[in-house]
MOPAC internal coordinates of N, CA, C and O (Angstrom, degrees):
PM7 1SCF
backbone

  N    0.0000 0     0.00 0     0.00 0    0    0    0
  C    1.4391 1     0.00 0     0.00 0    1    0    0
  C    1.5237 1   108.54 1     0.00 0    2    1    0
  O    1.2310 1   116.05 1   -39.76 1    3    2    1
  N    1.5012 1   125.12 1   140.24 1    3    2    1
  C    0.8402 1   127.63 1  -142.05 1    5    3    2
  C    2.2170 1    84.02 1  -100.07 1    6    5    3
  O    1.2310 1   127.19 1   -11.55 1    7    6    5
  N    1.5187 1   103.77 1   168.45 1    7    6    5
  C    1.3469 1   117.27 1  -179.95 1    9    7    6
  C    1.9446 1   113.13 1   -48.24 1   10    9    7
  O    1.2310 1   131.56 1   124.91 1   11   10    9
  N    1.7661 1    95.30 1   -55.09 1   11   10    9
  C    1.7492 1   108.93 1  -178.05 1   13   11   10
  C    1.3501 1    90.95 1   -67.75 1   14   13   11
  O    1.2310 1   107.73 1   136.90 1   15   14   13
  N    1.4717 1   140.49 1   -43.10 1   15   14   13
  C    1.6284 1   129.50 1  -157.57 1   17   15   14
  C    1.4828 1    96.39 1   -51.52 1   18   17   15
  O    1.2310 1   119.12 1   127.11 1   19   18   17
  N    1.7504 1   119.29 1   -52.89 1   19   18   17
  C    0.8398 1   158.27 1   179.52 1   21   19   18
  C    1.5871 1   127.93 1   -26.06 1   22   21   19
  O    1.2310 1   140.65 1   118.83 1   23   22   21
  N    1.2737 1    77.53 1   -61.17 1   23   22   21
  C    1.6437 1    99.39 1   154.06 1   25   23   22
  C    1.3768 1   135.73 1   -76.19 1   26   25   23
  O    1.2310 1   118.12 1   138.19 1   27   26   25
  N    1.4467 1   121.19 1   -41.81 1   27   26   25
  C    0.9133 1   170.63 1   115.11 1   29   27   26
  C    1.9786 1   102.09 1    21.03 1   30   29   27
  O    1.2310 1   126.00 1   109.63 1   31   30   29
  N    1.2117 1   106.07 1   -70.37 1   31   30   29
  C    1.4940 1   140.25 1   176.01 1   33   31   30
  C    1.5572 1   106.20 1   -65.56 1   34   33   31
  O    1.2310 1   122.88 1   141.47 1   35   34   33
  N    1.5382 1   112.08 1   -38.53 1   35   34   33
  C    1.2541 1   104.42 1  -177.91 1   37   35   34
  C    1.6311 1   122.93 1   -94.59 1   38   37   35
  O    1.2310 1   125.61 1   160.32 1   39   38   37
  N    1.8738 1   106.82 1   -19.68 1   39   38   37
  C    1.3136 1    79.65 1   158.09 1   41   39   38
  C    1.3679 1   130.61 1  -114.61 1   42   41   39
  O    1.2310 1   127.30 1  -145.35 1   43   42   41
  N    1.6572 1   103.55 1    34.65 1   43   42   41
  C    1.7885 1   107.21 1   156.29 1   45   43   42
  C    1.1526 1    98.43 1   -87.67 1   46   45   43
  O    1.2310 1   101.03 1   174.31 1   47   46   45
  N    1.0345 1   152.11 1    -5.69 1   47   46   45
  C    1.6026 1   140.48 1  -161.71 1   49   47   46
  C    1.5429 1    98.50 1  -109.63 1   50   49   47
  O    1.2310 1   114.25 1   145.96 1   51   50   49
  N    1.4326 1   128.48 1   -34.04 1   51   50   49
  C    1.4777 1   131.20 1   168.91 1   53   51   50
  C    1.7442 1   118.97 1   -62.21 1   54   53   51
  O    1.2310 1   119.56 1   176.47 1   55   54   53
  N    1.5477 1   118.44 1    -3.53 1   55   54   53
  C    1.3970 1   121.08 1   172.49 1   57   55   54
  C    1.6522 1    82.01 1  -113.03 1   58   57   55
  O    1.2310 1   103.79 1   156.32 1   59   58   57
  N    0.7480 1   147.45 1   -23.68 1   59   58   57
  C    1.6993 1   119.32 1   176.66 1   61   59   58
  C    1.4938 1   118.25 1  -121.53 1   62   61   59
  O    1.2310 1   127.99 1  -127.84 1   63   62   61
  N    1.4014 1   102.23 1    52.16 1   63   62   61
  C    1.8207 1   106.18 1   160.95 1   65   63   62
  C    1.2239 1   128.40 1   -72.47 1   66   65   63
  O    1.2310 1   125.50 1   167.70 1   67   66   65
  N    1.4832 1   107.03 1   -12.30 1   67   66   65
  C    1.6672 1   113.44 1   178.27 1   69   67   66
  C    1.8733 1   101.15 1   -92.22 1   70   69   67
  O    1.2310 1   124.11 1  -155.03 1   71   70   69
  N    1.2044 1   109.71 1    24.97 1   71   70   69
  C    1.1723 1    99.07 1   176.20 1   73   71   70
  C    1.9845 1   101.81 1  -141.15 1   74   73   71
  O    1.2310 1   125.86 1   -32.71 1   75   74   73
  N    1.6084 1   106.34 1   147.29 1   75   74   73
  C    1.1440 1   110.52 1   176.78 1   77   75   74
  C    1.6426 1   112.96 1   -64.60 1   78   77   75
  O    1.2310 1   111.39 1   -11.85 1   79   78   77
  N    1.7829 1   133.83 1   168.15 1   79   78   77
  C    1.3826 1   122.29 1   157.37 1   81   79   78
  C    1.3978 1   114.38 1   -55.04 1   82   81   79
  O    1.2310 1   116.79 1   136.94 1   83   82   81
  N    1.5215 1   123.71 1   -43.06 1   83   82   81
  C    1.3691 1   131.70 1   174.37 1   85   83   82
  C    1.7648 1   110.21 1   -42.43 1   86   85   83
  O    1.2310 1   118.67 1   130.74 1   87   86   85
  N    1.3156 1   120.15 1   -49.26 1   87   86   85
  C    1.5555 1   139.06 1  -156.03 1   89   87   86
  C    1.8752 1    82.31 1   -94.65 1   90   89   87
  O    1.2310 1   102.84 1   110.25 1   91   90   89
  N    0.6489 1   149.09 1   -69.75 1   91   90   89
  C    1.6175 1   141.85 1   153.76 1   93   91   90
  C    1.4302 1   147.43 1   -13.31 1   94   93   91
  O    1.2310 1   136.10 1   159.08 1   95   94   93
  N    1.7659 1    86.44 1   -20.92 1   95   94   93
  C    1.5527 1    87.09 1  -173.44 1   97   95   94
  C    1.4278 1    84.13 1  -128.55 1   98   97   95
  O    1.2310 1   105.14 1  -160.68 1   99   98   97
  N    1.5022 1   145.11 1    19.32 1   99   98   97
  C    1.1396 1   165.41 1  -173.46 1  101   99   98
  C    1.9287 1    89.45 1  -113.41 1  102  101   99
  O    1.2310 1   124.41 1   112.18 1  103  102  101
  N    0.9584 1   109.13 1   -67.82 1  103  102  101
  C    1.5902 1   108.29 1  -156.27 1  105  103  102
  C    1.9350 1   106.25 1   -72.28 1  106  105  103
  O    1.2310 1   123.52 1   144.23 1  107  106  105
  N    1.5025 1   110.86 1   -35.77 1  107  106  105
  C    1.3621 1   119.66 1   170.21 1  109  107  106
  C    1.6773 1   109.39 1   -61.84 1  110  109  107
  O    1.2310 1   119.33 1   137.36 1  111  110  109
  N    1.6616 1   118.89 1   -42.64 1  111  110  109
  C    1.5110 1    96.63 1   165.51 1  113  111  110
  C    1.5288 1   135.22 1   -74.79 1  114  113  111
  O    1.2310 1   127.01 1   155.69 1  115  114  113
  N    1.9003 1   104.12 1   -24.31 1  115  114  113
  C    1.6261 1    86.34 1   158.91 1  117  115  114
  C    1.3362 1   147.12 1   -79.73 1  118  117  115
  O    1.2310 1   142.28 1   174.60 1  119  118  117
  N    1.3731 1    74.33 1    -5.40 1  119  118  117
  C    2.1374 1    71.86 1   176.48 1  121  119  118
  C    1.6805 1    97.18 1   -99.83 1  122  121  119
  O    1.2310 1   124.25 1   174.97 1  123  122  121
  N    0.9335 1   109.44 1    -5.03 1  123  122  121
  C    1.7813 1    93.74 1  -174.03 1  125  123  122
  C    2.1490 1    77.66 1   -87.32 1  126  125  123
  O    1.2310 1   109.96 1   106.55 1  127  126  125
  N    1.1751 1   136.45 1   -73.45 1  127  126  125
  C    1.3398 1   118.30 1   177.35 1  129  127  126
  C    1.3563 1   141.63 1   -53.07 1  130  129  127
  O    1.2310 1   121.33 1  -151.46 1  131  130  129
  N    1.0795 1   115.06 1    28.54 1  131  130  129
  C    1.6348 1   151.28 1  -144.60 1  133  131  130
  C    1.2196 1    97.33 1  -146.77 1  134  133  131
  O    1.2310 1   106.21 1   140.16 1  135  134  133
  N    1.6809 1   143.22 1   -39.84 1  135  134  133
  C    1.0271 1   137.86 1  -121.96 1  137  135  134
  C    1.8857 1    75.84 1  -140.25 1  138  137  135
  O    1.2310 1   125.82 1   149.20 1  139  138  137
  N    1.1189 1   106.42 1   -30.80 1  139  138  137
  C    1.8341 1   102.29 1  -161.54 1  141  139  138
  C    1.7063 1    77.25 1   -83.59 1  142  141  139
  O    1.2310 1   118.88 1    97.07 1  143  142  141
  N    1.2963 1   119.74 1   -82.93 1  143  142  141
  C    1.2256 1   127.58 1  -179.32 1  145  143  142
  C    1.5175 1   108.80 1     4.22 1  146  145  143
  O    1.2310 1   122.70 1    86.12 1  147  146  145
  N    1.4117 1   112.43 1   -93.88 1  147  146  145
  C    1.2870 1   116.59 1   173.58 1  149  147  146
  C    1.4202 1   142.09 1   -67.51 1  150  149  147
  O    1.2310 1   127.31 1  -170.76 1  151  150  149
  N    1.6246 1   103.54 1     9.24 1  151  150  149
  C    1.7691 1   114.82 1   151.97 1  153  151  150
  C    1.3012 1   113.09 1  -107.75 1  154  153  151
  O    1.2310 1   119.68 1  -163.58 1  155  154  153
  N    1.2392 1   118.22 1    16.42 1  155  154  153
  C    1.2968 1   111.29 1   168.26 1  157  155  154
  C    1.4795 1   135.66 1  -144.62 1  158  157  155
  O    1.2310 1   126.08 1  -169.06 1  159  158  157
  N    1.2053 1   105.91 1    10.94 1  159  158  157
  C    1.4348 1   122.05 1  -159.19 1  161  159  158
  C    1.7331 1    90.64 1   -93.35 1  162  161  159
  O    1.2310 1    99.27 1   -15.83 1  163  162  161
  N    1.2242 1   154.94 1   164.17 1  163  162  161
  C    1.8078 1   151.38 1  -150.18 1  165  163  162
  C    1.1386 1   110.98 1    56.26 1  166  165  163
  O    1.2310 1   116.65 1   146.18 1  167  166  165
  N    1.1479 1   123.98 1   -33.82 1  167  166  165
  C    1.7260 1   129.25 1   157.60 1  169  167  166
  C    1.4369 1   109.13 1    17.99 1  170  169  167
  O    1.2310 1   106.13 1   -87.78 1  171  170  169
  N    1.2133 1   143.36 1    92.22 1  171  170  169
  C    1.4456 1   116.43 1   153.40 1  173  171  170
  C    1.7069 1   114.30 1   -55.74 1  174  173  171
  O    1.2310 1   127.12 1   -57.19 1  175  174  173
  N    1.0688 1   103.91 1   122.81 1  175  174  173
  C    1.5937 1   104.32 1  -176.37 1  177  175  174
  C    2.0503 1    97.55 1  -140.43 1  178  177  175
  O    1.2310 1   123.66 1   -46.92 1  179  178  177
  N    1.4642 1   110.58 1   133.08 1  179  178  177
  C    1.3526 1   141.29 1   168.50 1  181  179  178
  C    1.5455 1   120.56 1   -95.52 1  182  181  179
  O    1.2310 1   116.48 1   -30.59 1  183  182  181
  N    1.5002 1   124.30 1   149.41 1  183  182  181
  C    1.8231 1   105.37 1   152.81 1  185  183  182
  C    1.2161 1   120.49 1   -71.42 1  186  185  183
  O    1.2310 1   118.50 1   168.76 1  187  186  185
  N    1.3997 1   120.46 1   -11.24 1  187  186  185
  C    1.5509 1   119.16 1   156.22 1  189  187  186
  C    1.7667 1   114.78 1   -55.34 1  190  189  187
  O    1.2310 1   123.68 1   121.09 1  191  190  189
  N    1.3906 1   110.54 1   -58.91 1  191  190  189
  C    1.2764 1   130.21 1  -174.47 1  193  191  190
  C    1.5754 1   109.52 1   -78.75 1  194  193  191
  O    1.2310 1   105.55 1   175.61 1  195  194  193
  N    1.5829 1   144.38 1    -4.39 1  195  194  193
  C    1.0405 1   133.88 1  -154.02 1  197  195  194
  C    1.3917 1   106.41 1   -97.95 1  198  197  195
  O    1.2310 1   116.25 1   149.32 1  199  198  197
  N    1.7946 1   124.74 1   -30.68 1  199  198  197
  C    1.4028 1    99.07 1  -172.94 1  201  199  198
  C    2.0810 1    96.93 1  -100.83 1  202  201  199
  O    1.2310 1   112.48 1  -157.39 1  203  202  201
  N    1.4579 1   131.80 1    22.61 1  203  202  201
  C    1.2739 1   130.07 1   143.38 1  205  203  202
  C    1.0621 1   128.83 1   -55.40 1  206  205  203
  O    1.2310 1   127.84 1   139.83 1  207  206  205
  N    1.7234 1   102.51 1   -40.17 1  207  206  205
  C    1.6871 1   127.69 1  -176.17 1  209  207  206
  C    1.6521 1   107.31 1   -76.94 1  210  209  207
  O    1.2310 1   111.09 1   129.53 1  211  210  209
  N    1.0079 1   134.37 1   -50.47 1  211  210  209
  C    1.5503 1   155.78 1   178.52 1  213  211  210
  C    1.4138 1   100.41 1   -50.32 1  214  213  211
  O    1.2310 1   115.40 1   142.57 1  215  214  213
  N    1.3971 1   126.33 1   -37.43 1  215  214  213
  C    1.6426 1   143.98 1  -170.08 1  217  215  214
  C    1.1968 1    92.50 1   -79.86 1  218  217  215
  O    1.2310 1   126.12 1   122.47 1  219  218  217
  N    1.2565 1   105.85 1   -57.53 1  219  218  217
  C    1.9354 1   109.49 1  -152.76 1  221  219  218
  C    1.7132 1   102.55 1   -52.61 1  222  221  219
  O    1.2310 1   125.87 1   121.07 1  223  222  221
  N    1.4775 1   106.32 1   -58.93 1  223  222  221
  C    1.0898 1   142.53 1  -161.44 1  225  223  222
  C    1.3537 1    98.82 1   -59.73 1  226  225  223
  O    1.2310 1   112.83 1   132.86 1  227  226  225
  N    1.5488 1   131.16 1   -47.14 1  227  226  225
  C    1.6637 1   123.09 1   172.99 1  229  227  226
  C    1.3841 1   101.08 1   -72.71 1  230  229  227
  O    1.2310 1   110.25 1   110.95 1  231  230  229
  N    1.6426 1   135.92 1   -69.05 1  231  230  229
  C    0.9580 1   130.31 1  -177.71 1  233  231  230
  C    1.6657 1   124.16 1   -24.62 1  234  233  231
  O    1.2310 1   124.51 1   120.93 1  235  234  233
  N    1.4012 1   108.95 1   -59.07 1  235  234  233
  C    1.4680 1   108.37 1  -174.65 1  237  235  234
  C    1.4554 1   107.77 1   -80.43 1  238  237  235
  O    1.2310 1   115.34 1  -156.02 1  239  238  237
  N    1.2088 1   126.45 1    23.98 1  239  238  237
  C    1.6036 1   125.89 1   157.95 1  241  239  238
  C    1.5079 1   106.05 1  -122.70 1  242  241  239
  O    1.2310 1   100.01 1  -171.68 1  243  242  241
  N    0.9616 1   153.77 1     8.32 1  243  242  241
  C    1.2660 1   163.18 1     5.20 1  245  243  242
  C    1.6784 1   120.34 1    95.97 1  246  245  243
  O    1.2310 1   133.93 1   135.39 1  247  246  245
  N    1.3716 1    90.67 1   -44.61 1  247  246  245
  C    1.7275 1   108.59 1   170.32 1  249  247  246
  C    1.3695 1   122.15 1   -98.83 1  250  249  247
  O    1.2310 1   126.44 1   171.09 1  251  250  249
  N    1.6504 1   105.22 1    -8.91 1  251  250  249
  C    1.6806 1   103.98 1   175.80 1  253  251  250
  C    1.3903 1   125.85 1   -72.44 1  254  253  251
  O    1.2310 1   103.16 1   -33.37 1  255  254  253
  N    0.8315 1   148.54 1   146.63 1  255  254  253
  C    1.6809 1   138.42 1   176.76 1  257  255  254
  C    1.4289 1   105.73 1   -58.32 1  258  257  255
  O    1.2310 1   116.29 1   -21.62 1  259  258  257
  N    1.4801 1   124.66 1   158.38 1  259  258  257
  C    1.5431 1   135.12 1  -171.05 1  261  259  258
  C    1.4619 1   117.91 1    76.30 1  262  261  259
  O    1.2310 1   124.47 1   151.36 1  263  262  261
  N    1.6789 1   109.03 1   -28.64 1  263  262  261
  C    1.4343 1   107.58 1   179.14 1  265  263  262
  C    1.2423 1   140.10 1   -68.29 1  266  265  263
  O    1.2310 1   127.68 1   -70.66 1  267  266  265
  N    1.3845 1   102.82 1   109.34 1  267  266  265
  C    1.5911 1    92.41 1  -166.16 1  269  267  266
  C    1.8429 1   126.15 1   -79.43 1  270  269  267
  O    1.2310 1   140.99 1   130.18 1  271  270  269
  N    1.2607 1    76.86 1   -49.82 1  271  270  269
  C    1.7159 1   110.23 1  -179.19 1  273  271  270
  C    1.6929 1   128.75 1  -114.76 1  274  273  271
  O    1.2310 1   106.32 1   -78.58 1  275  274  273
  N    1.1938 1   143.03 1   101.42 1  275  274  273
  C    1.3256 1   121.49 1   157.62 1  277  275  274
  C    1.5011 1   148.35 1  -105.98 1  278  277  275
  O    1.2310 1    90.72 1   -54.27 1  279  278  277
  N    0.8865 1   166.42 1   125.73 1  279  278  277
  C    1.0763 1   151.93 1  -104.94 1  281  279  278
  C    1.7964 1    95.61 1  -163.16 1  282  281  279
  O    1.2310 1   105.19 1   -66.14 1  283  282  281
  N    1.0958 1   145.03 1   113.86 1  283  282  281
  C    1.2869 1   154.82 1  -178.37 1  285  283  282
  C    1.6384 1   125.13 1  -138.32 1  286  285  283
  O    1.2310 1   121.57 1   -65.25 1  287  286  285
  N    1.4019 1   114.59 1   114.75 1  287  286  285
  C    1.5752 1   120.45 1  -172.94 1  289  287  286
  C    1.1513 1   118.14 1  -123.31 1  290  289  287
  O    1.2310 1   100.74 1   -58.35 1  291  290  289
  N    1.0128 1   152.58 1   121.65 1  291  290  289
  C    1.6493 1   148.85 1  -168.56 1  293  291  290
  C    1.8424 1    85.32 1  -108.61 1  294  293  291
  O    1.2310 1   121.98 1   -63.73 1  295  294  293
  N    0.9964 1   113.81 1   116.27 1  295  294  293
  C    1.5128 1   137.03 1   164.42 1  297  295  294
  C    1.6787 1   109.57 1  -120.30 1  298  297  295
  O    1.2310 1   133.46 1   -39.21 1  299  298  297
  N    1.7385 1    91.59 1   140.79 1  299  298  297
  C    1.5529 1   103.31 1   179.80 1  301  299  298
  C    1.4040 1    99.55 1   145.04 1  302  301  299
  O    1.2310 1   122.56 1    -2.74 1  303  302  301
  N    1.1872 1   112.70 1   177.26 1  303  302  301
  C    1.6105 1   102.88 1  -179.52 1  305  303  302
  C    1.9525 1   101.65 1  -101.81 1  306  305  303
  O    1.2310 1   118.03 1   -39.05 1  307  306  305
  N    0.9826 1   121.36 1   140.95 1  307  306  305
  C    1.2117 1   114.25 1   160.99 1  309  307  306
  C    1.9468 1   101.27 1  -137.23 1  310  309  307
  O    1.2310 1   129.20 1   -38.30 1  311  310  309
  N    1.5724 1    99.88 1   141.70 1  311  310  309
  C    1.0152 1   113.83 1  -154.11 1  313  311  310
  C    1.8743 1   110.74 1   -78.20 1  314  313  311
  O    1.2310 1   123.86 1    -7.39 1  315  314  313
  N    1.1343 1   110.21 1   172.61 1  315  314  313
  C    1.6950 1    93.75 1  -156.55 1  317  315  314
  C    1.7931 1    95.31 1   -88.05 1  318  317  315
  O    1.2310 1   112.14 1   -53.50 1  319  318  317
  N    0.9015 1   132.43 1   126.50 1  319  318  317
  C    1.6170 1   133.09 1   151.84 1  321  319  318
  C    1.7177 1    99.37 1   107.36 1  322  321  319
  O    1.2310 1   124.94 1  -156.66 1  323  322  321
  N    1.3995 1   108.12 1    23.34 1  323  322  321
  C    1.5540 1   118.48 1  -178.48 1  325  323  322
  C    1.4943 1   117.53 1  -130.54 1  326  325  323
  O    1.2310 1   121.45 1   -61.10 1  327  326  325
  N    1.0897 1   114.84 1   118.90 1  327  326  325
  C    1.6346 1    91.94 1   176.51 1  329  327  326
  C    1.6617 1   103.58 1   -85.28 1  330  329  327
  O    1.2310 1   121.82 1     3.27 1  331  330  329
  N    1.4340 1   114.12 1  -176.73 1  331  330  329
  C    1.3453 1   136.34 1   170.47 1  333  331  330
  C    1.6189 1   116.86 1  -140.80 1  334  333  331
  O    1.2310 1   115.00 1   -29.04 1  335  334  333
  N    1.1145 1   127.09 1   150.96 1  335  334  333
  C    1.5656 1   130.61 1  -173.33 1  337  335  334
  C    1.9626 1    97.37 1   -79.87 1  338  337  335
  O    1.2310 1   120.70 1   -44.76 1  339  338  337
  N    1.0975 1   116.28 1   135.24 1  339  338  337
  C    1.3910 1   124.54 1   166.25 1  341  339  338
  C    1.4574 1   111.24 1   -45.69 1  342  341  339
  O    1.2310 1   120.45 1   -46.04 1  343  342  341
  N    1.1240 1   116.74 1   133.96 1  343  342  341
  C    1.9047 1   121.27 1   153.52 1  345  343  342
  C    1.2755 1   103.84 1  -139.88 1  346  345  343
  O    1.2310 1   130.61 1    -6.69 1  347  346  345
  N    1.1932 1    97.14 1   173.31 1  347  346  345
  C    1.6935 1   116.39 1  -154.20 1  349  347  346
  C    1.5982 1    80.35 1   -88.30 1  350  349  347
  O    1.2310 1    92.14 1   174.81 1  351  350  349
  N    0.8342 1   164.85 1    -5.19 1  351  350  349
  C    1.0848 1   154.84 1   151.07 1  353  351  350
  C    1.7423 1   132.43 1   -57.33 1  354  353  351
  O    1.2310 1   135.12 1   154.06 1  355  354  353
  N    1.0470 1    88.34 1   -25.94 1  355  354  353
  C    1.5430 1    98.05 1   177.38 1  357  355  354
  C    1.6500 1   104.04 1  -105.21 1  358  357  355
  O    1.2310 1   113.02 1  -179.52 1  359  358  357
  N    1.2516 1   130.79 1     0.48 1  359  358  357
  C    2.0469 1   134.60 1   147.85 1  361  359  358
  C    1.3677 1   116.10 1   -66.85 1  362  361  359
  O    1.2310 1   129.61 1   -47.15 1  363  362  361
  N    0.9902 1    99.08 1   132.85 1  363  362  361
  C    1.6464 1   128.29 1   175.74 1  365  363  362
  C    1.6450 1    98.69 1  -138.64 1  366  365  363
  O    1.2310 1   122.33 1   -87.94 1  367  366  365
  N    1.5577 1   113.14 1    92.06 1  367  366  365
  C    1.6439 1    97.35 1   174.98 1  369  367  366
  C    2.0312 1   100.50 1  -142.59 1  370  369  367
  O    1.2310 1   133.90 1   -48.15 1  371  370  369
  N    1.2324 1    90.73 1   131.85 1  371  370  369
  C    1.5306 1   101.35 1  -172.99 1  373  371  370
  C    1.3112 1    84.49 1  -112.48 1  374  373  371
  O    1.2310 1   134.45 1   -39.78 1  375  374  373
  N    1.7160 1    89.67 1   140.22 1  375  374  373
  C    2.2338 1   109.41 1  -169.13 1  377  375  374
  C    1.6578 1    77.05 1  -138.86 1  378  377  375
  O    1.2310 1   130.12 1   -40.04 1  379  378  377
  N    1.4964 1    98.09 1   139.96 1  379  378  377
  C    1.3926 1   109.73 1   170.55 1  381  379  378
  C    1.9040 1   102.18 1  -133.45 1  382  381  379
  O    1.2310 1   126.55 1   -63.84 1  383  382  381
  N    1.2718 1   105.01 1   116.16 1  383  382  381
  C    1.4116 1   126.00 1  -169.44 1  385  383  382
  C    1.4873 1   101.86 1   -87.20 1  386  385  383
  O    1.2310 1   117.69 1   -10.69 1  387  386  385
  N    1.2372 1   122.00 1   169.31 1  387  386  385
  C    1.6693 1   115.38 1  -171.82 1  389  387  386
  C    1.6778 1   103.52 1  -173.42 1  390  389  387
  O    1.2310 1   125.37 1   -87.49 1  391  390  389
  N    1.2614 1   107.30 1    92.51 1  391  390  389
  C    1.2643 1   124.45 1  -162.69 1  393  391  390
  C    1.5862 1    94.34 1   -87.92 1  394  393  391
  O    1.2310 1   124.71 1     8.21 1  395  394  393
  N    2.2541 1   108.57 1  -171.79 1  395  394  393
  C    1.1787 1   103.83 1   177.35 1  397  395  394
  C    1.8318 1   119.93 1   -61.37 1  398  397  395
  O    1.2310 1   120.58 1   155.26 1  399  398  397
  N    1.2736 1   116.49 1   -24.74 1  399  398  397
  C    1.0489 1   114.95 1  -151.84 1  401  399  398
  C    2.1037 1   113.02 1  -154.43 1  402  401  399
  O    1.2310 1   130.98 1  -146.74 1  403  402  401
  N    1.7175 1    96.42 1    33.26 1  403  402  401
  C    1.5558 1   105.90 1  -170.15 1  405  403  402
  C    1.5138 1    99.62 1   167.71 1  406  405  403
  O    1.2310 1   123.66 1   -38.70 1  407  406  405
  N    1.5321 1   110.58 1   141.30 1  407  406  405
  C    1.1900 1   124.26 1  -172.85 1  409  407  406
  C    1.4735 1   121.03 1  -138.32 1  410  409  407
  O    1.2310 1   124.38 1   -76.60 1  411  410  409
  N    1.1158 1   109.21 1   103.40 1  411  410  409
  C    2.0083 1   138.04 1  -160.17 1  413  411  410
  C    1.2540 1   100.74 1   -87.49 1  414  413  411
  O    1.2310 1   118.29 1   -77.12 1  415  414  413
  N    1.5712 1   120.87 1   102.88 1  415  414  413
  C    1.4886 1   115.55 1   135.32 1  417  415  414
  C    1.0825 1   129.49 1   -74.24 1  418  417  415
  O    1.2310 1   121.72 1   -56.46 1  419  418  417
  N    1.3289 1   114.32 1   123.54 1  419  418  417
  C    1.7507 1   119.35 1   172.16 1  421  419  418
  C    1.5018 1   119.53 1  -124.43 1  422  421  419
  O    1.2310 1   123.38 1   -26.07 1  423  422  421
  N    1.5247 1   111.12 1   153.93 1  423  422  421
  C    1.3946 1    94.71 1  -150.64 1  425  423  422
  C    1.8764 1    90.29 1  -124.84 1  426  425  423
  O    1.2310 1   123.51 1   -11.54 1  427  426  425
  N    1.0204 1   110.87 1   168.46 1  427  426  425
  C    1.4329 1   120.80 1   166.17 1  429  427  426
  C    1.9895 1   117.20 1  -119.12 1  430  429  427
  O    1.2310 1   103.40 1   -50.16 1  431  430  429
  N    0.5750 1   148.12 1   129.84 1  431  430  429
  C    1.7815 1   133.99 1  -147.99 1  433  431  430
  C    1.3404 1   107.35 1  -173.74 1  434  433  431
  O    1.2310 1   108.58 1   -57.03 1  435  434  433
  N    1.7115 1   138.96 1   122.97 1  435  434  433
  C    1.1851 1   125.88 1   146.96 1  437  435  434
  C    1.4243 1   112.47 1   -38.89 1  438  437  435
  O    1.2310 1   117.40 1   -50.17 1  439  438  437
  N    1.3957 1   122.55 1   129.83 1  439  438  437
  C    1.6718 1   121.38 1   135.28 1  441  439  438
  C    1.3738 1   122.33 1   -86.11 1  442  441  439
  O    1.2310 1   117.44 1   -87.51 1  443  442  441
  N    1.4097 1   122.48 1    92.49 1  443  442  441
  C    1.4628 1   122.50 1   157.48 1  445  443  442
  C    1.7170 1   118.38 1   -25.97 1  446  445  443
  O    1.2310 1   111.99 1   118.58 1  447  446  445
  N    1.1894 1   132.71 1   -61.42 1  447  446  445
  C    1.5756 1   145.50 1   163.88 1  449  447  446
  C    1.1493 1    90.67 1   -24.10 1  450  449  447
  O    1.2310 1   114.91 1    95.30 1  451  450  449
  N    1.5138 1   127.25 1   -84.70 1  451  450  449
  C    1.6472 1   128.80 1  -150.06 1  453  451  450
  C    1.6149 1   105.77 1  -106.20 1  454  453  451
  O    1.2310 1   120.13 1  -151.82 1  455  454  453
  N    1.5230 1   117.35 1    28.18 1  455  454  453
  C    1.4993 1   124.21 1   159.66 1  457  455  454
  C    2.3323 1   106.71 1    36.46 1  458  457  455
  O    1.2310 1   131.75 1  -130.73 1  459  458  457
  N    1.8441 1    94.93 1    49.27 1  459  458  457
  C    1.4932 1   103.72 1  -178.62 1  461  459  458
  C    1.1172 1   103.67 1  -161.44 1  462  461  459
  O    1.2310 1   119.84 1   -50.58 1  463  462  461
  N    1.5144 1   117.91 1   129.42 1  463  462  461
  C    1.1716 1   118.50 1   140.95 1  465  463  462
  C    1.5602 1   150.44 1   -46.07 1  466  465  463
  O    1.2310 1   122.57 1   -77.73 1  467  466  465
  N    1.4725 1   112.68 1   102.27 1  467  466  465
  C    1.6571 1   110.21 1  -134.81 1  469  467  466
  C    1.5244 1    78.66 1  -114.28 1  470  469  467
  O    1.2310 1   127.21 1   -38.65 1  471  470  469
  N    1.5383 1   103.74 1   141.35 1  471  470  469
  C    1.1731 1   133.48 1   171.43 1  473  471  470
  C    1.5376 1   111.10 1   -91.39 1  474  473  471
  O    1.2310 1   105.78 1  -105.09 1  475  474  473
  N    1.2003 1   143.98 1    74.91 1  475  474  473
  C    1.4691 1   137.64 1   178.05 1  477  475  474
  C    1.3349 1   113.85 1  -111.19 1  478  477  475
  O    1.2310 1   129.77 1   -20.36 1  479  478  477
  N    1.7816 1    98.77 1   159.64 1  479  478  477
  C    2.0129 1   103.06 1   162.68 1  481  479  478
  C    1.5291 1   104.56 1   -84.03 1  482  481  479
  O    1.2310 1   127.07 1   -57.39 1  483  482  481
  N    1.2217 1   104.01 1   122.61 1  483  482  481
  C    1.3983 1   105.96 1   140.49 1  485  483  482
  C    1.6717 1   166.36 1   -58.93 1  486  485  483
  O    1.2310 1   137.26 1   145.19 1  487  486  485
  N    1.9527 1    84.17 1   -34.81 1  487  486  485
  C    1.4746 1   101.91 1  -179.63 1  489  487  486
  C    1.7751 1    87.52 1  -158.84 1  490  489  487
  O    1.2310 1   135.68 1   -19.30 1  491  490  489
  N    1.4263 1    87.26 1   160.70 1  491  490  489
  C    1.4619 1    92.20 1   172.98 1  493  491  490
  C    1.7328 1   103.55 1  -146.26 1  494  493  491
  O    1.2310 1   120.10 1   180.00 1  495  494  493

């Protein structure tokens, strides 16, 4: 790790001392899935257009610090030569965060049961 990374690390870590690495790498995946959610959900999105959209959507979370991994699926049927507006219903995206010392999958997922797109951890 380079000297600025270095630095870099220490003064994001000086605004969150009241928080554990565990409680850190928990709070960096909901707002980074918090943050996709609500820049992207009206989406005109197509099956022509769906795995451009799926790209965009990991990539630009991808650039936040902590992110290790993203994983993004637009599931649902969308009809061929039509677009449809995005809902959180049709995301399936597993973000795996990777703090100093612990690494949080959190997922974004329709629940059919509770008719919502539920933001949860999965693994820690």
């Amino acid at each position: 790790m380079s000297e600025k990374s270095l630095e870099k690390n220490e003064i994001f870590d000086s605004y969150f001392k009241n928080l554990s690495d565990r409680e850190r790498a928990v709070f960096e995946g909901g707002i980074s899935l918090g943050a996709l959610f609500h820049q992207f959900i009206g989406t005109p999105v197509s099956e022509k257009t769906k795995k451009s959209l799926e790209i965009a959507m990991s990539e630009s979370l991808k650039n936040q610090p902590f992110i290790e991994d993203v994983s993004v699926s637009i599931v649902g049927i969308i009809e061929d030569g039509k677009y449809v507006s995005l809902t959180g219903e049709m995301l399936d995206v597993s973000l795996t965060v990777k703090t100093e010392k612990n690494r949080a999958l959190l997922r974004l997922k329709y629940i059919k049961e509770l008719d919502y797109p539920l933001m949860y951890v999965e693994k820690i």
